[in-house]
N, C-alpha and C positions, 0 to 999 in steps of 0.2 A: 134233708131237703124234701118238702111234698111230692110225692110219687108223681101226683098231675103235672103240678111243676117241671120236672124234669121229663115229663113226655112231651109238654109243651116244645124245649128247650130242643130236645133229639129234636121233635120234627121242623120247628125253624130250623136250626141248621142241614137238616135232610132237605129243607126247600132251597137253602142257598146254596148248595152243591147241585140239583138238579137242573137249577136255575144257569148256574154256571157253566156244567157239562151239559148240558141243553139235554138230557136222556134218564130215564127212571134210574135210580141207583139197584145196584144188586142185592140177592139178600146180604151176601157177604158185604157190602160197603156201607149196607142199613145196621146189619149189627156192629160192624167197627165204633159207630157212631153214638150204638145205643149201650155198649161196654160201656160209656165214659160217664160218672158220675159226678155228685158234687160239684157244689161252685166254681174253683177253682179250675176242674179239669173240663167244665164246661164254657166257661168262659175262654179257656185256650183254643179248645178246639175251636169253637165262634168265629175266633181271633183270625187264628190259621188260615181255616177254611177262606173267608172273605180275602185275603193277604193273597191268597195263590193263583197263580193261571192256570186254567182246566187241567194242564197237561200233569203240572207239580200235583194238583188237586185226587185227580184221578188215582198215580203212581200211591198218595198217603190215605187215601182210603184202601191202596190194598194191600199197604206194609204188611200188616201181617198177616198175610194170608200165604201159606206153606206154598212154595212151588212146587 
């Protein structure tokens, strides 16, 4: 997939979680975002993201982040 492509993609979905949480994302929640490649796992996240209420939304951007 075109590298433009897929920065477009990260940052529409960086906008519909902002949008959502009404608040800038963190680095950590910007790279969760920007890990995800390819069609397939971009269009999930998309998916997800939009499906969720802030609170779910917030918690899966910071799955993986070590506590």
């Amino acid at each position: 997939m075109d590298n433009q492509k897929v920065a477009q993609w990260h940052a529409k979905i960086i906008d519909v979680c902002e949008e959502k949480l009404q608040r800038s994302l963190s680095d950590d929640e910007r790279n969760f975002v920007r890990s995800r490649e390819g069609f397939a796992a971009l269009e999930m996240i998309e998916d997800t993201v939009a499906a969720m209420s802030p609170g779910q939304l917030a918690a899966y951007l910071n799955s993986e982040i070590d506590s």
